[in-house]
C-alpha positions as CSV (number, residue, x, y, z in Angstrom):
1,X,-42.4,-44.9,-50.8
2,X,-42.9,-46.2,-46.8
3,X,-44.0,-49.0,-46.2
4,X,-45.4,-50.4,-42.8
5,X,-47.4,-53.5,-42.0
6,X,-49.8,-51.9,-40.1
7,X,-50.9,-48.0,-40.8
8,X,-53.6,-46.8,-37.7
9,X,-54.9,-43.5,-38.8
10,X,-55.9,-41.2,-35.6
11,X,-54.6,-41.7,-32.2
12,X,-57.3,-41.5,-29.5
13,X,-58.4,-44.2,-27.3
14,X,-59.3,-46.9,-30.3
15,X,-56.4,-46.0,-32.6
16,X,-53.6,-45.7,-29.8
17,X,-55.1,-49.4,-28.9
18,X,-54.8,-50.2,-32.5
19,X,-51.0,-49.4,-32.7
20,X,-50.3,-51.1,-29.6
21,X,-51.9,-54.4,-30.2
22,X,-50.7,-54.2,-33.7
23,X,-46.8,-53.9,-32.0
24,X,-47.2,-56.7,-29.9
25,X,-47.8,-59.1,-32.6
26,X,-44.5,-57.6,-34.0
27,X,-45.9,-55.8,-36.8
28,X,-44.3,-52.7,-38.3
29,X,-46.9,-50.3,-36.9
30,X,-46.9,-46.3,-38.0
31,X,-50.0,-43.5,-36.5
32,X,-51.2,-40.8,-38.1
33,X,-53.0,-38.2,-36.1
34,X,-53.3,-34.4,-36.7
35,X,-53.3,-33.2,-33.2
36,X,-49.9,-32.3,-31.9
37,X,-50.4,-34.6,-28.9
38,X,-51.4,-38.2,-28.7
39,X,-54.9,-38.8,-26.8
40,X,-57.3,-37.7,-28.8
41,X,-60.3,-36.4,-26.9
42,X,-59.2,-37.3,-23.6
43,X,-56.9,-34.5,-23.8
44,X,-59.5,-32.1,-23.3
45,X,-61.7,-34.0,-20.9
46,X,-61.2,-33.6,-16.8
47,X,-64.1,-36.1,-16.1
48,X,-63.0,-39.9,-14.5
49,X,-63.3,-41.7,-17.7
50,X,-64.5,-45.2,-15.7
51,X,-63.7,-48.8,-16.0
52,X,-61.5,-49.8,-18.8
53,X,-60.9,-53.3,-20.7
54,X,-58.3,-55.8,-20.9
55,X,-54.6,-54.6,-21.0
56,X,-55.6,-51.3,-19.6
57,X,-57.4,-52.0,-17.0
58,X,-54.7,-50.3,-14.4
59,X,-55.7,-47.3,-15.7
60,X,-59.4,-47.3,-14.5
61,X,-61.1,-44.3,-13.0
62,X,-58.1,-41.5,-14.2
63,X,-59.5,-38.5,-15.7
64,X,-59.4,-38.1,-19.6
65,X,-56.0,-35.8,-19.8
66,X,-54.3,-38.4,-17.6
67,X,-55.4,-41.3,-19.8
68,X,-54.2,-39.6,-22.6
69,X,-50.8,-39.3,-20.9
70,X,-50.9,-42.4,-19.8
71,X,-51.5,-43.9,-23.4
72,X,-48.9,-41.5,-24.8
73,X,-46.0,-43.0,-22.3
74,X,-47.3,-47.1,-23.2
75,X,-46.7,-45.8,-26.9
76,X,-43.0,-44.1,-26.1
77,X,-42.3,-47.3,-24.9
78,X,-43.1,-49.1,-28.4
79,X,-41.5,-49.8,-31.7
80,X,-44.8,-47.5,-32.9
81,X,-43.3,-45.2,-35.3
82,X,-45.4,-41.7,-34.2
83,X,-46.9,-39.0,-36.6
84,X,-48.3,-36.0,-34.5
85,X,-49.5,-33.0,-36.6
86,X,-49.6,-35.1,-39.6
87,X,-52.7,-35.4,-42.3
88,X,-54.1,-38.4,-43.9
89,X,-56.1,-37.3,-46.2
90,X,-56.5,-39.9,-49.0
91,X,-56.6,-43.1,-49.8
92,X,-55.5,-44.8,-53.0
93,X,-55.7,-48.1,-54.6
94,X,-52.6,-51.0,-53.3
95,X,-53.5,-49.2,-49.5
96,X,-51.3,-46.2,-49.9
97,X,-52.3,-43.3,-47.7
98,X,-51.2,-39.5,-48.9
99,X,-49.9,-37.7,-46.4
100,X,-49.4,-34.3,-45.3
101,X,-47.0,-33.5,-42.1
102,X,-44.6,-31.7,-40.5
103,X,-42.1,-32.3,-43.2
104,X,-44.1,-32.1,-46.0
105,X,-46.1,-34.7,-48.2
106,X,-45.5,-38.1,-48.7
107,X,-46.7,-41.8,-49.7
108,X,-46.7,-44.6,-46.5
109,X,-48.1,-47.7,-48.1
110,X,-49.5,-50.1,-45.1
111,X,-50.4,-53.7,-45.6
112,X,-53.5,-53.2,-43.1
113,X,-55.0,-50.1,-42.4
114,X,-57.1,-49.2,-39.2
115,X,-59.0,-46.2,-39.3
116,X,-59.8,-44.5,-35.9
117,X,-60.6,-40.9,-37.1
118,X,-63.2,-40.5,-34.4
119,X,-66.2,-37.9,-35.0
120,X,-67.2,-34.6,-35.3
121,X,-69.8,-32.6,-33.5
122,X,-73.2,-32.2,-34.7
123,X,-74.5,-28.8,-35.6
124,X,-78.0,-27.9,-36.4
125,X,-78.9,-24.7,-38.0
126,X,-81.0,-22.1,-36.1
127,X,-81.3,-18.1,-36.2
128,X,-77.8,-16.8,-35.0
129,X,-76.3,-19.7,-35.2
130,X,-73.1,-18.0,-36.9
131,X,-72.7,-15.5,-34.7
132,X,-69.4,-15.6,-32.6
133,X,-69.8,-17.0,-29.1
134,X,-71.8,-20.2,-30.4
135,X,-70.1,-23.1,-30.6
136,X,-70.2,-26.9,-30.1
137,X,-69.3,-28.9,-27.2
138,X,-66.1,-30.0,-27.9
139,X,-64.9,-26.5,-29.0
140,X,-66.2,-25.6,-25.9
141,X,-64.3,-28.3,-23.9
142,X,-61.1,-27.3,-25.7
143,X,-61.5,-23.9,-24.8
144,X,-61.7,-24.8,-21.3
145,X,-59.4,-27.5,-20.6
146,X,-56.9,-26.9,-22.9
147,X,-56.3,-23.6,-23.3
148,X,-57.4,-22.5,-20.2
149,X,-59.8,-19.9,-21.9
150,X,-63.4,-18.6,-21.0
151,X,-65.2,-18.0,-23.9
152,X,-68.3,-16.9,-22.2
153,X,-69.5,-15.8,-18.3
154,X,-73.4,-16.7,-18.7
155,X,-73.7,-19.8,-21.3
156,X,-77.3,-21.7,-23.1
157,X,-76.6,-25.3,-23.3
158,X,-78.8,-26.6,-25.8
159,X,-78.8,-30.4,-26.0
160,X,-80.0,-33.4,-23.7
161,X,-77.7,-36.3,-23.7
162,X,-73.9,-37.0,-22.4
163,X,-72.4,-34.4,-23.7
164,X,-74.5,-31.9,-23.1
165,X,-74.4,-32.9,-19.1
166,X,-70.3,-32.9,-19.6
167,X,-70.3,-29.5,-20.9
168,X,-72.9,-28.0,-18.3
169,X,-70.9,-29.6,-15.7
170,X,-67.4,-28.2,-16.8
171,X,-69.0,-24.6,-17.3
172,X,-69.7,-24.6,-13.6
173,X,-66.4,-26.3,-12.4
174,X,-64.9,-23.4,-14.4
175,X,-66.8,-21.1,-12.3
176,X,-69.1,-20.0,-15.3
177,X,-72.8,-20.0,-15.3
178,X,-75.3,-22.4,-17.2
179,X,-78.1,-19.7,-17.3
180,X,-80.7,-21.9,-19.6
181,X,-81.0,-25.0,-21.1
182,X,-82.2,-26.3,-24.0
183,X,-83.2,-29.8,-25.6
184,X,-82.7,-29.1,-29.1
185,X,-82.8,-25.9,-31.8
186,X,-86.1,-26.2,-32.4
187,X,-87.5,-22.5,-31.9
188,X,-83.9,-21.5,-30.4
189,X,-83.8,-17.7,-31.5
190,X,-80.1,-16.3,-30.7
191,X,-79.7,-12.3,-30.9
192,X,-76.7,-9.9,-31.1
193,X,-75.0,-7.0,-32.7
194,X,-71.7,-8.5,-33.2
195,X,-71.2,-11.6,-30.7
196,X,-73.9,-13.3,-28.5
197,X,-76.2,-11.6,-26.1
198,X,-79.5,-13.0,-26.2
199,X,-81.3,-16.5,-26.3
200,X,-84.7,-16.7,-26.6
201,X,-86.6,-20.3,-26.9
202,X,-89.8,-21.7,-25.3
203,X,-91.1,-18.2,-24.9
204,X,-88.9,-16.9,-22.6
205,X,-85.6,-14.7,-23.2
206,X,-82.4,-15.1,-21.5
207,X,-79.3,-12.7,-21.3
208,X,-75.8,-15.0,-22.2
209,X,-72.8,-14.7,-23.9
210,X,-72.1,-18.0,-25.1
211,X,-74.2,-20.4,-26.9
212,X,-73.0,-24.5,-26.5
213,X,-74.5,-26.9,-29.2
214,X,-74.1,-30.3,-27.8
215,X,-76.0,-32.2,-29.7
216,X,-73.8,-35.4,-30.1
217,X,-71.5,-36.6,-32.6
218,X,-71.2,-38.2,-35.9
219,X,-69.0,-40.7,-37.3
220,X,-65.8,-39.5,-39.5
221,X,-65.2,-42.4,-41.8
222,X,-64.2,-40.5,-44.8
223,X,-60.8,-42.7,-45.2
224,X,-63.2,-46.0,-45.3
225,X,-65.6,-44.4,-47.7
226,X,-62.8,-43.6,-50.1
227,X,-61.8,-46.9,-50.2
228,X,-65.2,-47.5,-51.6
229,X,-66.0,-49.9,-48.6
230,X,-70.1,-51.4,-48.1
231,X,-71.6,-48.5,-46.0
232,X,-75.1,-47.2,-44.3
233,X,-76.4,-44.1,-44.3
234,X,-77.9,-43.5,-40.5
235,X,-79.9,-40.5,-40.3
236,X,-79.8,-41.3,-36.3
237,X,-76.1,-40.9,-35.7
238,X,-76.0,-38.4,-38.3
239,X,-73.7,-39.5,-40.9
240,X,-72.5,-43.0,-43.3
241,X,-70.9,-45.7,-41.2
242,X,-69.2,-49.3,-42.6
243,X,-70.5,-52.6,-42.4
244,X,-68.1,-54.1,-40.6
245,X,-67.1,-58.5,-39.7
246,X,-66.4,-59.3,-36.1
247,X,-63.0,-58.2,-36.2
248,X,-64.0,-54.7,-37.1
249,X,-63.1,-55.5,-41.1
250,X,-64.8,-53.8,-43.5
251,X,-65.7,-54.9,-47.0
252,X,-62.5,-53.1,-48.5
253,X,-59.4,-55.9,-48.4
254,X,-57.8,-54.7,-45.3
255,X,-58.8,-52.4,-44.0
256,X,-60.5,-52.1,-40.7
257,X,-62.4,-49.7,-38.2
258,X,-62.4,-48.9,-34.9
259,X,-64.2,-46.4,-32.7
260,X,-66.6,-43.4,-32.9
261,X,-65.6,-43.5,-36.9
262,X,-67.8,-46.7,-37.0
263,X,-70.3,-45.3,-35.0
264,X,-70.1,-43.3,-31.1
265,X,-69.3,-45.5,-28.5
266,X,-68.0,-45.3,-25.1
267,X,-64.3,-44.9,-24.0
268,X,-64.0,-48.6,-23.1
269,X,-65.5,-49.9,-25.8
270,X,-63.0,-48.0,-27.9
271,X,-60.2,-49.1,-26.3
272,X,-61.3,-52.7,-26.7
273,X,-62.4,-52.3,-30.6
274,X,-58.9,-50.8,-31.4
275,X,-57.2,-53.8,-29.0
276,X,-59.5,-56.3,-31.8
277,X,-58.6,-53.9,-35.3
278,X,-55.1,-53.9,-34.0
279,X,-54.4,-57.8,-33.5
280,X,-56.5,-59.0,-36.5
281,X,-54.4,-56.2,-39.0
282,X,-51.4,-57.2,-37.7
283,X,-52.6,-60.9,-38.6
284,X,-51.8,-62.2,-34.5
285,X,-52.6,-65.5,-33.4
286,X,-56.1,-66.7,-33.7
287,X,-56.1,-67.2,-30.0
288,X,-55.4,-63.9,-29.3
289,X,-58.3,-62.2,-31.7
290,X,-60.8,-64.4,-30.6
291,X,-59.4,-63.6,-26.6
292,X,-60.2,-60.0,-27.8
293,X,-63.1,-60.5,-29.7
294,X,-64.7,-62.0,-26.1
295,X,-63.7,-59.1,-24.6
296,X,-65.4,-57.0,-27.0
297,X,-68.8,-58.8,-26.6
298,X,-68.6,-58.9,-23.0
299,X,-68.5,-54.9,-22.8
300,X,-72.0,-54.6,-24.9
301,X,-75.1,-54.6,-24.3
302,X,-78.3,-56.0,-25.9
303,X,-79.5,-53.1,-27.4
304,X,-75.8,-52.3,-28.8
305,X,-75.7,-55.8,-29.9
306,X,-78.8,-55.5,-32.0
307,X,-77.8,-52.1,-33.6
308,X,-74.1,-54.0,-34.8
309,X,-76.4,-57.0,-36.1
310,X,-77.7,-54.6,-38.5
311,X,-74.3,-53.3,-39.3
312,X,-72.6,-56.9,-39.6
313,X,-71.0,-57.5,-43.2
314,X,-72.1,-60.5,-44.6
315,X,-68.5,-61.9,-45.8
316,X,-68.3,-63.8,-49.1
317,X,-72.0,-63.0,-50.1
């Protein structure tokens, strides 16, 4: 069987910042993620991602799919042994991972484990809501940005926050057309004899071809759940997420999280809770975690502060 100091599971912004912090402190680092490309959801995202933390702060204001690339080339440049198209889809006791890959299944056995699996869109269930041309915001974005595809000419957004503006505004940079909106599925009514052709909410009815559910996302911790690690269910974020210490441990002996998999969070703050997950698996130098642990702290706000208060694991009670 592998083995590796550090195993990061998922390489978007918080796990690719996970593997490289975990380098630096000259760990044995290995990442898992089943996309064929590094990046995560940046690779599918056109919009100026923003100000960015620490290390990688010469890569403020680029657009998701040149963040992505940019990550990808800091990680070429590392001892970081890669896995792209590659599972991880179990845990078992001693931290071994089971993985599936390119070259067929196998053990790695890690002596830290950082899980960055990000999230999954929300769905909601409505009338016609399994009829083809309805879909969730991030299938939407992939069709768009990735594969270059229109999936639809008129489109229904249905959702109010972040997302749901990112996806409105890349329909019309595309050149489609955001015919309605919608703030949630409540009394959404979608009609058609084979594929999408009429939405009909608020008493009105409107002719599209594509329905886009962007109704946020939800944490993926599954890996951290099968460790048995101390968790909340939040109906609010839609899912379980770990109690975590303030170096993004969780109860289950090491084994850490960073990222939308403990909860959604922004780009930088991402970045900067893989930077933390990285440095304390990898066991660095207590000046350096608590250097990152500041960072962290500075990048949150009050209200995001309180929410992790509740989340805090009380260690050794």
């Amino acid at each position: 069987m592998k083995q590796v100091d550090v195993a990061v599971v998922g390489a978007g912004p918080a796990g690719i910042a996970a593997a490289l912090a975990a380098a630096s402190a000259g760990a044995r680092t290995a990442l898992i993620d089943e996309q064929p490309v590094v990046g995560g959801s940046l690779r599918w995202r056109v919009a100026s991602i923003g100000e960015l933390p620490g290390t990688f702060r010469d890569l403020n204001g680029l657009p998701g799919v040149r963040l992505a690339s940019a990550l990808g080339e800091r990680l070429s440049a590392t001892t970081v042994e890669v896995t792209t198209s590659g599972v991880a889809w179990g845990w078992f006791e001693g931290n071994v991972l089971g993985l599936l890959g390119p070259s067929g299944a196998s053990e790695l056995q890690a002596g830290s484990i950082v899980v960055a699996s990000g999230s999954t869109d929300r769905m909601a269930p409505f009338p016609g809501s399994t009829l083809p041309g309805v879909m969730t915001a991030r299938a939407l974005l992939i069709f768009l940005h990735l594969h270059r595809v229109f999936p639809g000419r008129r489109f229904a957004v249905v959702g109010s926050g972040t997302d749901a503006a990112e996806v409105a505004d890349a329909i019309g940079s595309a050149g489609a057309e955001v015919v309605c909106r919608a703030d949630s599925v409540e009394g959404l009514w979608v009609e058609g004899g084979g594929r999408v052709t009429q939405v009909e909410f608020a008493g009105a009815s409107h002719e599209v071809d594509c329905v886009v559910v962007a109704l946020g996302r939800q944490p993926d911790p599954a890996l951290v759940l099968q460790a048995l690690a101390e968790n909340i269910l939040l109906p609010e974020v839609g899912g379980f997420v770990p109690y975590r210490g303030p170096n993004c441990e969780t109860s289950a002996a090491n084994i850490y999280v960073a990222g939308d998999a403990a909860g959604i969070v922004s780009d930088a703050e991402a970045l900067a809770e893989g930077h933390l997950a990285g440095l304390a698996a990898a066991h660095a130098s207590a000046e350096q975690i608590a250097a990152a642990r500041a960072e962290l702290d500075a990048l949150r706000g009050s209200e995001r502060r309180a929410t992790l208060d509740r989340l805090r694991l009380k260690v050794g009670a």
